[in-house]
C-alpha positions as CSV (number, residue, x, y, z in Angstrom):
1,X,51.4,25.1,-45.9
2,X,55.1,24.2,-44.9
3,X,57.3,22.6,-47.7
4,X,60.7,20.7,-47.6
5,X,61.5,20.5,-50.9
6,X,64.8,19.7,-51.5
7,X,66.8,23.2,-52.9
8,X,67.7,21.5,-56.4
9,X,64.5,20.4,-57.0
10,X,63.5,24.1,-56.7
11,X,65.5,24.9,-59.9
12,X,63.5,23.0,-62.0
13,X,60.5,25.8,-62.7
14,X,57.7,23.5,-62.6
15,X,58.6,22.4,-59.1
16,X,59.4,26.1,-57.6
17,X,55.9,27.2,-59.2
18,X,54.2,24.3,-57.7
19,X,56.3,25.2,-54.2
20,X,54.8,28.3,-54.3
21,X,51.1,27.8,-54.8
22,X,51.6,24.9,-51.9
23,X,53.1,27.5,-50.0
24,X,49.5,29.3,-50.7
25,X,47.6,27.2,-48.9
26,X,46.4,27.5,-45.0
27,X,44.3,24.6,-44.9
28,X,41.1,26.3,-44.3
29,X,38.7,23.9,-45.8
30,X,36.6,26.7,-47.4
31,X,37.3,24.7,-50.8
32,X,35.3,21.5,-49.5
33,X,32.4,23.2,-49.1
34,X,32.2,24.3,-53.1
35,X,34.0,20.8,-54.6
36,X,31.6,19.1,-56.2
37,X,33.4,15.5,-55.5
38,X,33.5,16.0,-51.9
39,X,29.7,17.0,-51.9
40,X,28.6,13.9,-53.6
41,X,31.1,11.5,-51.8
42,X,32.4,13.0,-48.6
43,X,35.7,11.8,-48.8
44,X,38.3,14.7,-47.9
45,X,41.2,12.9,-50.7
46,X,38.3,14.2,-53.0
47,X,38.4,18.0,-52.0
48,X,40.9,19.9,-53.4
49,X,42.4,20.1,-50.2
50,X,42.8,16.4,-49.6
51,X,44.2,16.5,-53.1
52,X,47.0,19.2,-52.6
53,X,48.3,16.9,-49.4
54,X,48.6,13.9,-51.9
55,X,50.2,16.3,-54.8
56,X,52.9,17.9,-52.1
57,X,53.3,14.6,-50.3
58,X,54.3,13.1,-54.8
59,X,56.2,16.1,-55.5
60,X,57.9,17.0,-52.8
61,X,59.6,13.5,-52.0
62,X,59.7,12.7,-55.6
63,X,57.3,9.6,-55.7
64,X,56.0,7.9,-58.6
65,X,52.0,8.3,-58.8
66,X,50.7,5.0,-56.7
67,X,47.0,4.6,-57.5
68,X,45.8,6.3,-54.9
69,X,46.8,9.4,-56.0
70,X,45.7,8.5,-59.5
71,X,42.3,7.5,-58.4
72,X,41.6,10.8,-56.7
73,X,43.0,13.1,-59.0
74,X,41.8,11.9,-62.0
75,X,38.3,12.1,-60.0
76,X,39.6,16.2,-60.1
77,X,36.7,17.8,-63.1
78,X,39.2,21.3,-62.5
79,X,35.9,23.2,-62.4
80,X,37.8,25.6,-60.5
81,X,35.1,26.1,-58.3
82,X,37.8,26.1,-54.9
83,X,39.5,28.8,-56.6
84,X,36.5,31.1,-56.8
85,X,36.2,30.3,-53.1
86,X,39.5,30.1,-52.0
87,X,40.5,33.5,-49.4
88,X,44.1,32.6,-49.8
89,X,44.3,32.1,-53.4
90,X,45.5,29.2,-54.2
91,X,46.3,28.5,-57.7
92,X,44.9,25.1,-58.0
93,X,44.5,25.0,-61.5
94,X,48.4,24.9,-62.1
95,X,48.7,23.0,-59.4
96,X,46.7,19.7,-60.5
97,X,48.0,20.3,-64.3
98,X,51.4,19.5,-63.1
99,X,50.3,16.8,-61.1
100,X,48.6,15.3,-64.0
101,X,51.4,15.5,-66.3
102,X,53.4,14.1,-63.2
103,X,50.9,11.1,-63.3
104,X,51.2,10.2,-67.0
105,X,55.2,10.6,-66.8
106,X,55.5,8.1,-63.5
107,X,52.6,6.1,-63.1
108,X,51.5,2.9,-65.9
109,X,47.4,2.8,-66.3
110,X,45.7,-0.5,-66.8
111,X,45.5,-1.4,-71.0
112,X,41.9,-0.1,-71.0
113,X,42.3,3.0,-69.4
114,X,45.4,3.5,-72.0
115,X,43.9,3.0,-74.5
116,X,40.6,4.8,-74.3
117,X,42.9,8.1,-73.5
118,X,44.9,7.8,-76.4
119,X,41.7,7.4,-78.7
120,X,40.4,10.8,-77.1
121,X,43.3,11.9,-77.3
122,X,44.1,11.6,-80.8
123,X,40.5,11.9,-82.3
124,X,39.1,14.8,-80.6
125,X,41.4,17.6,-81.6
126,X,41.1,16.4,-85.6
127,X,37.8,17.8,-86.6
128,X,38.0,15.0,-89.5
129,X,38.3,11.9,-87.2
130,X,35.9,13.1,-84.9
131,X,33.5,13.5,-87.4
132,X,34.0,9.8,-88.5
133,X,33.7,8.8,-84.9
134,X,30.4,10.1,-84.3
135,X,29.0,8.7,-87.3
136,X,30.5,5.2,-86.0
137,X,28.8,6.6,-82.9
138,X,25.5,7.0,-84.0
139,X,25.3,3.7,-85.9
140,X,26.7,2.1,-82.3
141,X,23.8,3.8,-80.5
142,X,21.2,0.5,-80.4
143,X,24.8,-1.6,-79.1
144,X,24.6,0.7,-75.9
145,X,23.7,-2.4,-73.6
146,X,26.6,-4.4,-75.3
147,X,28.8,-2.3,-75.3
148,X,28.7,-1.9,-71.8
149,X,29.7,-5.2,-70.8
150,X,33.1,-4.9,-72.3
151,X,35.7,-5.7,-69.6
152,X,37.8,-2.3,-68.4
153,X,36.4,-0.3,-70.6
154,X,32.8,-0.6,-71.2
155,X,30.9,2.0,-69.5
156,X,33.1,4.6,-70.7
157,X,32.8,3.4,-74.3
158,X,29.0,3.6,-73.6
159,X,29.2,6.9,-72.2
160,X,31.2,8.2,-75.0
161,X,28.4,6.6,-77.5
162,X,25.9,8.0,-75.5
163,X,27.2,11.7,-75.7
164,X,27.0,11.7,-79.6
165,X,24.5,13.6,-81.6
166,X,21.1,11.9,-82.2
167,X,22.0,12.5,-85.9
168,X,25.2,11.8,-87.7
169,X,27.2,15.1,-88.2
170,X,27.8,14.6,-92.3
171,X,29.5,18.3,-92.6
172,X,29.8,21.7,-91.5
173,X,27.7,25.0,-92.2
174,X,28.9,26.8,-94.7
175,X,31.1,29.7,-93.7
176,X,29.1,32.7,-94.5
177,X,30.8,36.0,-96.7
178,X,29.9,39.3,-95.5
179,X,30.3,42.7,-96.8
180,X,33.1,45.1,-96.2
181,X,32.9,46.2,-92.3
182,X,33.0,50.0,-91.6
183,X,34.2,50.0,-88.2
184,X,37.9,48.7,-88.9
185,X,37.9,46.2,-86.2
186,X,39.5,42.8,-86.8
187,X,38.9,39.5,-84.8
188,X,39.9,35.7,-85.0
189,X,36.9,34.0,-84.2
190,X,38.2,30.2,-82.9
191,X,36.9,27.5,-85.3
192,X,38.3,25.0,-82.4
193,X,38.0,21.0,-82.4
194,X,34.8,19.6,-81.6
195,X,32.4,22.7,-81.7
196,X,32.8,23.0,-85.1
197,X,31.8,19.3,-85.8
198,X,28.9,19.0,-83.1
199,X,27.3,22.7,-83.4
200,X,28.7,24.5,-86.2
201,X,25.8,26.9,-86.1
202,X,27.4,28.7,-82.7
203,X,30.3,30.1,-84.9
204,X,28.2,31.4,-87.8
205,X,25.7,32.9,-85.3
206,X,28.8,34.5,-84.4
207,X,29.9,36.1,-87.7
208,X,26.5,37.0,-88.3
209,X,26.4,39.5,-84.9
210,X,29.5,40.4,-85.4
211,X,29.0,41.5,-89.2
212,X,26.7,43.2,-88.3
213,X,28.1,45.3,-86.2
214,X,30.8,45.9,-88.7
215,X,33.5,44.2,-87.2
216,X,35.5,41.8,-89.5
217,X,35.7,38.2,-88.5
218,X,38.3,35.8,-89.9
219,X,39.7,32.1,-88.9
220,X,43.3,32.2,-88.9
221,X,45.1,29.7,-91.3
222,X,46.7,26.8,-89.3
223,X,45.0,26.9,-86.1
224,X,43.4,24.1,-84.4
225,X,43.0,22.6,-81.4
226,X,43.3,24.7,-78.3
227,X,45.0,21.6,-76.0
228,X,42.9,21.6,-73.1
229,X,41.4,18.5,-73.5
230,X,44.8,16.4,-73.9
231,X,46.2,19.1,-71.5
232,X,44.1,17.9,-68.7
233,X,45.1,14.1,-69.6
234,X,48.7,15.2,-68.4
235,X,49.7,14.8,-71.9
236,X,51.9,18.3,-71.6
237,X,53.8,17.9,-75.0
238,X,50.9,17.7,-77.0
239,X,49.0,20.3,-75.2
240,X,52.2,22.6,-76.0
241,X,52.7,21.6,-79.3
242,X,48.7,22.7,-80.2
243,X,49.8,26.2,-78.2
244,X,52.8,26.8,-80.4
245,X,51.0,26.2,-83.5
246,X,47.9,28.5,-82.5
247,X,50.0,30.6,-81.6
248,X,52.3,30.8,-84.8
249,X,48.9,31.0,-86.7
250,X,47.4,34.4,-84.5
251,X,50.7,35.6,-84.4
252,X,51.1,36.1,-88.1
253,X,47.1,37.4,-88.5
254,X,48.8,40.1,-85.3
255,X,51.8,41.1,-87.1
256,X,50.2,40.8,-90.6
257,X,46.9,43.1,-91.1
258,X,46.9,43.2,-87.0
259,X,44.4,41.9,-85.1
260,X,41.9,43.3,-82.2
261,X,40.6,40.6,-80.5
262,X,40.9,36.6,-80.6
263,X,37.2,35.4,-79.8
264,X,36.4,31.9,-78.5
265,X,33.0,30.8,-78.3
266,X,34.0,27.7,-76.1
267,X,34.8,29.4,-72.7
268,X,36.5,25.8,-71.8
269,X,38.6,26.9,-74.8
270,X,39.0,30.0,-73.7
271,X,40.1,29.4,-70.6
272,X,43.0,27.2,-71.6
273,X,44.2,30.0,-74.3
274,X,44.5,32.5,-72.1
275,X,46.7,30.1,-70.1
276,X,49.0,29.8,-72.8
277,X,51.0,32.6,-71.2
278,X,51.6,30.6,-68.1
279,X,52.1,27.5,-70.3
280,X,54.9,28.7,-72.5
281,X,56.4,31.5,-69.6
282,X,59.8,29.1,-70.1
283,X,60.3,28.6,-73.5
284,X,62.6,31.6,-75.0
285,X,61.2,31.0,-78.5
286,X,57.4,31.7,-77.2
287,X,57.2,33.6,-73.5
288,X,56.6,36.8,-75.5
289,X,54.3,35.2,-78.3
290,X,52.2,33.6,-76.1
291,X,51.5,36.1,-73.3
292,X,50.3,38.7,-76.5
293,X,48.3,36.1,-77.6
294,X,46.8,35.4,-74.0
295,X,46.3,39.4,-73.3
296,X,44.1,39.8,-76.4
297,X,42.2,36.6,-76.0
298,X,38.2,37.6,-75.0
299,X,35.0,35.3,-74.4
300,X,32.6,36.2,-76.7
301,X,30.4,37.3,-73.9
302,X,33.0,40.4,-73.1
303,X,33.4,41.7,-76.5
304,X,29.8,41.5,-77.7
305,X,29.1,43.8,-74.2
306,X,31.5,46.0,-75.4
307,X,29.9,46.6,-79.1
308,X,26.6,48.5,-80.6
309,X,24.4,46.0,-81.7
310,X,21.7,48.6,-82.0
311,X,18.1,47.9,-81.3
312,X,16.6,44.5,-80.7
313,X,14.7,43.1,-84.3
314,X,12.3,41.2,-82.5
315,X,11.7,40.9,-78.4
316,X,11.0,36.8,-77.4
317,X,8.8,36.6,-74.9
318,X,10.9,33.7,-73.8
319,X,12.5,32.7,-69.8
320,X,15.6,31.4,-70.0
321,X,18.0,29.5,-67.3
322,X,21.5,30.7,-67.8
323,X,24.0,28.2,-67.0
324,X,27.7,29.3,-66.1
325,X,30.0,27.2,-67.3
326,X,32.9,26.5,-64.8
327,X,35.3,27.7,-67.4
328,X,33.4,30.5,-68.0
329,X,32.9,32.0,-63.9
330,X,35.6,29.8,-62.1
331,X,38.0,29.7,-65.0
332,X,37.6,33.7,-65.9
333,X,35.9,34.8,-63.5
334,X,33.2,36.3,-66.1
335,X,29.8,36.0,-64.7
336,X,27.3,39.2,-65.9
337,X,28.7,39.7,-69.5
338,X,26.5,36.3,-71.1
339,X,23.4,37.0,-68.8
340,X,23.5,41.1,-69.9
341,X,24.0,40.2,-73.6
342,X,20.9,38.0,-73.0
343,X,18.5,40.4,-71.5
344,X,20.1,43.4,-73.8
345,X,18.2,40.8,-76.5
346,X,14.7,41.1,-74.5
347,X,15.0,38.2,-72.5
348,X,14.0,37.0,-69.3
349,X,17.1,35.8,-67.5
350,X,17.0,33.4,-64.3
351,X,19.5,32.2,-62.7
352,X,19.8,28.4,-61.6
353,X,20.0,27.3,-58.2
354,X,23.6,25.8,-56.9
355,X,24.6,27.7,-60.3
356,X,28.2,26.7,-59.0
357,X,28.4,23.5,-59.0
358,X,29.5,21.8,-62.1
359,X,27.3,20.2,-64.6
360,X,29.9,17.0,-65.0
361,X,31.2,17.7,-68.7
362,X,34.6,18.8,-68.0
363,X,36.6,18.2,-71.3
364,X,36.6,14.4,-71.2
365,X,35.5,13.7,-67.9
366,X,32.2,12.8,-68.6
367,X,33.8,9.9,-70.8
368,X,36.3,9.1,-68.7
369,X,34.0,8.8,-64.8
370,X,30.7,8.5,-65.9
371,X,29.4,7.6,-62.8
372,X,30.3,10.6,-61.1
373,X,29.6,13.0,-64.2
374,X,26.1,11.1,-64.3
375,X,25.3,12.8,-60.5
376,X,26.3,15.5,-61.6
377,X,24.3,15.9,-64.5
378,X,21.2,14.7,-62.5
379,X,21.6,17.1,-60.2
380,X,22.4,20.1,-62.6
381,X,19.0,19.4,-64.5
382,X,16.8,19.3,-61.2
383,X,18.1,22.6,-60.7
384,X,17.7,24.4,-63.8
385,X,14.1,22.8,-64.0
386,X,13.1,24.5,-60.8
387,X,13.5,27.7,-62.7
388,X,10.5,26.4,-65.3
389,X,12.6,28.1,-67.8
390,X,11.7,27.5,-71.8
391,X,15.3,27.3,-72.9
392,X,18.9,27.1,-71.5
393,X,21.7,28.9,-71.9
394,X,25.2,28.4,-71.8
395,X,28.5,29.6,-73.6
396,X,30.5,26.0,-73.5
397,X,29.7,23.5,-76.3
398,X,31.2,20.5,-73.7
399,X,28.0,21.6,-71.3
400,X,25.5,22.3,-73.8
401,X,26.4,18.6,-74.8
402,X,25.9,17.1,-71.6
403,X,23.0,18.6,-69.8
404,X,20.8,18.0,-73.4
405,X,21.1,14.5,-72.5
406,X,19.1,14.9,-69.1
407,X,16.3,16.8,-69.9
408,X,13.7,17.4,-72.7
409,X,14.4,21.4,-71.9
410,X,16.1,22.7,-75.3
411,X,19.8,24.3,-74.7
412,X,21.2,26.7,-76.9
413,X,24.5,28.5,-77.0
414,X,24.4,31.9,-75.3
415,X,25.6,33.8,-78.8
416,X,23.0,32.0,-80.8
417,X,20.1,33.3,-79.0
418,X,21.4,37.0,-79.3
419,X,22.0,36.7,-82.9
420,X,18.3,35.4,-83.2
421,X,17.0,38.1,-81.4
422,X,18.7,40.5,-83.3
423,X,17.9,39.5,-87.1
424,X,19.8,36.1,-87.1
425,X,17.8,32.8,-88.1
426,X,16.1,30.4,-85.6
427,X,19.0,28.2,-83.7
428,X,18.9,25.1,-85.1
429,X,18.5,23.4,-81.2
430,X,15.1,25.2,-81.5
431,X,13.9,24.8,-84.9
432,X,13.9,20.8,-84.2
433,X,11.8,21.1,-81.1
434,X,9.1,23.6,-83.3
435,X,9.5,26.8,-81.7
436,X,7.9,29.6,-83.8
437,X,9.3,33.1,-83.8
């Protein structure tokens, strides 16, 4: 794609690294047929290649954001799907990041759209709030219809209700102390945001496998939020200042008693940590930092692959639909780690039809077009129940979260299910529907 950007715009890096990825593309199309927007509405300004004209036409003439371009790239889930199928590789993901924190620096949103971004915004890093808000949540459950009709806002404010546990989330598991490890490896395991408040079960199935396979697990002292979700709002500073911090907290746990691995159990997490090089490449004070941080970052799926778990305690005789998560095969491009982890524990593994194709979670998205995420869901659950599969799997709490509420199937983080089948207790997604050992 030609560009005319003006040659002191191209000394601001953002600009010249957006240049360059606009530079990337040939215009080929192949994107459209993978977007999930475009499949379900046709309309080309809702491919990723409709959506790079709009960003280049913003950028390079130095536009504010009209609503057009607001409209359609806020309709953006970044599943990354187009980059899986791009030939020409195009680094969208960079690409609509900049032209979402481009958006919220030129362009006003109405009052309700304001405001419902800054409530996500500022309760769903702080495990604390976010506890408090699904409580509220749970309580507003029978004022679904009600709260619908509220002007601007109302169907996302009933989406958000609607996406909250069935029961209130009153506190966390207990972290769990293990003996000594033999082996001498060292990991953070990421407590994160919200995982820790809606399944807190996936990060002590964690320890558990791990422990056991004498490799020490810690949580680093002042870590938090990895940013994604307020990075993908366009809010840039605050997605930044929950990188520095992060990585201040690993960085001392590195230079400290040193550090093997960072593990993330949230591959949407994960996805955005191991971004943090990118992120930060211009700040002096954390380039260096950050890109360590980034090169030691792992799934949980690629690690655990890498271990001895030794042999299986108990085989299920169980069929399970493993669901990528976008983050996880468009984001890292790791697709046979989860699914050989699973059937390393004795299960049957089948994959889902259309497997990628985003299920509509997408951080916030599913909040924020419910409409859209809706279809999406619909159409994710028709496909994994063509597989006739007794549980689903995934390794991203923001899916897990939005495909239980289309089908009666149970779903169960990927790691929870290993650590069952190899001495851990019952996941606690399974225990509630009655499944017996």
């Amino acid at each position: 794609m030609q560009t005319t950007f003006a040659p002191e715009k191209l000394a601001d890096p953002q600009i010249a690294a957006s240049e360059k990825i606009l530079r990337t593309c040939v215009h080929c199309g192949f994107c459209t047929a993978t977007c999930p927007t475009y499949l379900l509405m046709g309309d080309e300004l809702d491919s990723p290649r409709g959506r790079i004209y709009l960003i280049k036409d913003m950028l390079e003439n130095e536009k504010p954001a009209t609503e057009q371009v607001v409209k359609h790239v806020d309709r953006c889930l970044s599943c990354l799907s187009c980059m899986t199928t791009c030939p020409s590789g195009v680094h969208y993901q960079h690409l609509v990041d900049h032209a979402r924190a481009y958006i919220e620096e030129t362009y006003k949103r109405p009052l309700g759209d304001r405001l419902l971004r800054a409530l996500l915004a500022n309760i769903l890093p702080n495990r604390n709030l976010f506890r408090l808000a699904l409580i509220g949540a749970w309580f507003a459950k029978p004022l679904l219809p009600l709260l619908a009709r509220i002007p601007f806002m109302g169907s996302r404010l009933a989406a958000m209700v609607a996406l909250a546990p069935s029961t209130a989330p009153l506190r966390s598991i207990e972290t769990e102390v293990f003996d000594t490890p033999k082996s001498g490896k060292r990991v953070v395991v990421m407590e994160g945001c919200a995982q820790p408040v809606l399944q807190p079960s996936i990060n002590a199935a964690t320890r558990r496998l791990l422990a056991r396979a004498g490799v020490e697990t810690i949580a680093a002292e002042g870590e938090g939020c990895c940013g994604a979700l307020v990075h993908h709002m366009g809010r840039e500073h605050d997605a930044l200042a929950f990188a520095r911090r992060n990585i201040d907290a690993w960085t001392a746990e590195i230079e400290g008693r040193g550090l093997d691995a960072i593990l993330i159990t949230a591959s949407g997490c994960g996805t955005s940590v191991k971004d943090y090089g990118y992120m930060l490449r211009n700040d002096p004070a954390y380039a260096q930092k950050a890109a360590r941080v980034s090169s030691i970052t792992k799934d949980i799926s690629e690690y655990v692959t890498a271990l001895d778990l030794g042999a299986v305690a108990q085989r299920k005789q169980l069929v399970i639909a493993y669901h990528s998560a976008c983050s996880m095969q468009h984001g890292q491009q790791i697709r046979d780690e989860p699914k050989l982890m699973l059937r390393d524990a004795g299960f049957t593994v089948r994959d889902v039809p259309e497997g990628h194709i985003c299920c509509g979670s997408a951080g916030t998205y599913n909040i924020l077009q419910p409409e859209i995420a809706s279809r999406l869901r619909a159409r994710k659950v028709l496909n994994i129940e063509r597989v006739k599969p007794d549980i689903i799997a995934t390794g991203n709490i923001g899916c897990i979260t939005q495909i239980a509420g289309g089908t009666q199937i149970p779903i169960v983080h990927t790691i929870e299910l290993v650590d069952w089948a190899r001495g851990g207790p019952m996941p606690p997604a399974l225990e509630a529907r009655g499944f017996t050992r």
